[in-house]
N, C-alpha and C positions, 0 to 999 in steps of 0.2 A: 297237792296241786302246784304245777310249776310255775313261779310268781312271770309277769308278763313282763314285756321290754320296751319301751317306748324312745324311740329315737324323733326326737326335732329338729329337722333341718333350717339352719337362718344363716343369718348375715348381718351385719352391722349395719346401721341405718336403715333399717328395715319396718316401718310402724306395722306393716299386719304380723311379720315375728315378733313385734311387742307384744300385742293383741292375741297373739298364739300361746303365748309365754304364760299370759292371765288366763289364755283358755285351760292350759295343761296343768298350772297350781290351781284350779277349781277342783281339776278333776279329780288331784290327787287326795283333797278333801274328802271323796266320797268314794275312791276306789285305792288299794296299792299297786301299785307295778316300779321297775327299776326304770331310771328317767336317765335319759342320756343328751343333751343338746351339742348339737354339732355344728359349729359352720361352716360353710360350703366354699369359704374363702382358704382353707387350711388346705383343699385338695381339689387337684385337678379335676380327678375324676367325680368327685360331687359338685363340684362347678358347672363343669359338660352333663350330670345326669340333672341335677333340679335347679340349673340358675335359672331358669323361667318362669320354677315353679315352686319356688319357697312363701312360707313357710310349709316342708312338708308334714306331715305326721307317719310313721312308720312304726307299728304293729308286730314283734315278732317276725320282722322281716317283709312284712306287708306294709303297703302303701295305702293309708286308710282318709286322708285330705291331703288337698293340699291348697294354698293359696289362702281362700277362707276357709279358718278352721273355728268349729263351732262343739259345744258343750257336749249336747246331746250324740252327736254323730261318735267321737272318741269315746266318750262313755258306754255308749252304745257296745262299740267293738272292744274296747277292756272285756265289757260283763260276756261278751259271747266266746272271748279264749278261754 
């Protein structure tokens, strides 16, 4: 089975990407996938796609929260890829 890819979109100064940060190391207590964090300040084009909407979470290329991100919802979509 193909291990999952977890991308986190943030930003500096950002407390709900602090808060997403703690959500994503819970998660990886209970499930693996490869973890990637990105900030949206390194590129234009993730600035214009989620600066309104950070922290995101992104799934194998899906979009699975964003803003508040919470335990249950990512864990959730881990265990279903």
């Amino acid at each position: 089975m193909k291990e999952s890819r977890l991308n986190l979109y943030t930003r500096s100064r950002c407390p709900l990407c602090v808060k997403a940060q703690r959500v994503i190391a819970d998660v990886r207590e209970e499930h693996d996938f490869i973890y990637t964090e990105l900030d949206i300040d390194e590129s234009d084009e993730w600035t214009e796609k989620y600066g309104l909407m950070i922290p995101v979470v992104e799934i194998d290329g899906e979009i699975i929260q964003y803003g508040q991100i919470d335990h249950f919802t990512v864990l959730e979509a881990l265990q279903k890829k």
